[in-house]
C-alpha positions as CSV (number, residue, x, y, z in Angstrom):
1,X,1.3,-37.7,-2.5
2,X,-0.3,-34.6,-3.9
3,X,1.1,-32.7,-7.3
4,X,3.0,-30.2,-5.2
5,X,4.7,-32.5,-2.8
6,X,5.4,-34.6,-6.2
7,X,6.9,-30.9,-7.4
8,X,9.0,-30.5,-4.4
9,X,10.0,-34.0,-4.5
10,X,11.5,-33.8,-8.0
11,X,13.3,-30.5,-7.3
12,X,15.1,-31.8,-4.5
13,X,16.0,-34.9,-6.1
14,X,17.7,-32.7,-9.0
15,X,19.3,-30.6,-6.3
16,X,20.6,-33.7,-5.1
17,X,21.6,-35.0,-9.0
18,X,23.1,-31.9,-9.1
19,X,25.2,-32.0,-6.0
20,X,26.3,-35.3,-6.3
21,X,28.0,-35.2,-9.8
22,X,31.6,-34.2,-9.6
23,X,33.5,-32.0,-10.9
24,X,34.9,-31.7,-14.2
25,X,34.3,-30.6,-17.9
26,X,33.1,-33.8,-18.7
27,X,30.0,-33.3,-16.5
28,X,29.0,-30.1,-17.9
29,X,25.9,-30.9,-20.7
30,X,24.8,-33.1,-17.9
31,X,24.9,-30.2,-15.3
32,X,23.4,-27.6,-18.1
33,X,20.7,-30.2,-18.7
34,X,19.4,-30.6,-15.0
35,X,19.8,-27.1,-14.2
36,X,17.4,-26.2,-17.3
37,X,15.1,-28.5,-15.5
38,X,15.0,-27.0,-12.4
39,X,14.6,-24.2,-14.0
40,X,11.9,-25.4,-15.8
41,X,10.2,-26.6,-13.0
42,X,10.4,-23.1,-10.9
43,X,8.7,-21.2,-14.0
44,X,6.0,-24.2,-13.9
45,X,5.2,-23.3,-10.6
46,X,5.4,-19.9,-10.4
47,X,2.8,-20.0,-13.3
48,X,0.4,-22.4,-11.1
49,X,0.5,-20.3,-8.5
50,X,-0.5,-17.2,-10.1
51,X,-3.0,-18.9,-11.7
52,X,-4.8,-20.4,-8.5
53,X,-4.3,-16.7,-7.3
54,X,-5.9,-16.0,-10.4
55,X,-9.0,-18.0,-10.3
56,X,-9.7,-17.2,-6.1
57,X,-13.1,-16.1,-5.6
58,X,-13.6,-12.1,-3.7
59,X,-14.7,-14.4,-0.6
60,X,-11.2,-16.8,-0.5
61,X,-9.2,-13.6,-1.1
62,X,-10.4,-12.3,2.5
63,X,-7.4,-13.2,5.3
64,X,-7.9,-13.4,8.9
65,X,-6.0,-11.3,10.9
66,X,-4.5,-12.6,14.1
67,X,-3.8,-10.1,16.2
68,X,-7.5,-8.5,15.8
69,X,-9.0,-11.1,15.6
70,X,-10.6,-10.2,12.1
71,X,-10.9,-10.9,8.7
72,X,-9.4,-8.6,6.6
73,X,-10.5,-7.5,3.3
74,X,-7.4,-7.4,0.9
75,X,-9.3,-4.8,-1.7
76,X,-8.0,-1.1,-2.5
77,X,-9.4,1.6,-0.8
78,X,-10.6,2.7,-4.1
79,X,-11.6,-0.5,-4.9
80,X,-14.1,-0.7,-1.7
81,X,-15.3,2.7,-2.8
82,X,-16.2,1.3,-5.8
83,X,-18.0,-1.5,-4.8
84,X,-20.1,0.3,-2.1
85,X,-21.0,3.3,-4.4
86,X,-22.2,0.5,-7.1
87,X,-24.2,-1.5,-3.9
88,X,-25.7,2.2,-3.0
89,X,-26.5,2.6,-6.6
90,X,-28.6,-0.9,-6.7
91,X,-29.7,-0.3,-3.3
92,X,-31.9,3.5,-5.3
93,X,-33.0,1.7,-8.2
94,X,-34.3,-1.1,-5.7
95,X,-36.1,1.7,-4.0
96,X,-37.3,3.7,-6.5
97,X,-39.1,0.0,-7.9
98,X,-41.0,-0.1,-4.5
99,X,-42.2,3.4,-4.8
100,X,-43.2,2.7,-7.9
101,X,-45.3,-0.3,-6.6
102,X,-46.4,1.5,-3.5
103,X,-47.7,4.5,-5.6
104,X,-49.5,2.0,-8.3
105,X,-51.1,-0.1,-5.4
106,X,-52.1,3.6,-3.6
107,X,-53.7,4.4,-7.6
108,X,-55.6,1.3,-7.7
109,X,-57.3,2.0,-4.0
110,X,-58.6,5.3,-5.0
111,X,-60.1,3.6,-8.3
112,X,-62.1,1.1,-6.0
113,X,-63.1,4.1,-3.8
């Protein structure tokens, strides 16, 4: 069994603690003690989550839509904005480089000449 079926296991065997003690005063540190626990347990998970949330690459984070039959990128407007201005930005200083070449290699042939 993996660690979150073992999870959910253990919160439904609480549940089931708790529902099967009876009523009564007596009962009550018990009941406070496996209630904290399933509380516990709920912050524990909620913290996993976010952290596997946390730790998904830009590629995992895409979803695939049904009904078009697409992924879907989950990013901001802004946020794509971004990115693309930064790509066009790489994409001139890439260029400029093979100018750069281009116009050294068109220097050398006229030396030859």
């Amino acid at each position: 069994m993996s660690k979150k079926g073992r999870i959910t296991k253990s919160k439904q065997l609480l549940g089931q603690a708790l529902n099967a003690l009876p009523e009564g005063s007596t009962l009550s540190a018990v009941r406070t003690h496996i209630s904290r626990a399933m509380n516990e347990m709920a912050i524990i998970e909620k913290r996993r989550n976010k952290k596997s949330e946390d730790t998904m690459t830009p590629r995992e984070k895409w979803e695939f839509d049904i009904s078009t039959g697409t992924m879907v990128n989950p990013l901001t407007a802004k946020q794509q904005v971004d990115v693309l201005s930064q790509i066009d930005q790489m994409i001139s200083s890439e260029q400029g480089k093979i100018n750069e070449l281009q116009n050294k290699g068109q220097d050398n042939e006229t030396l030859l000449d």
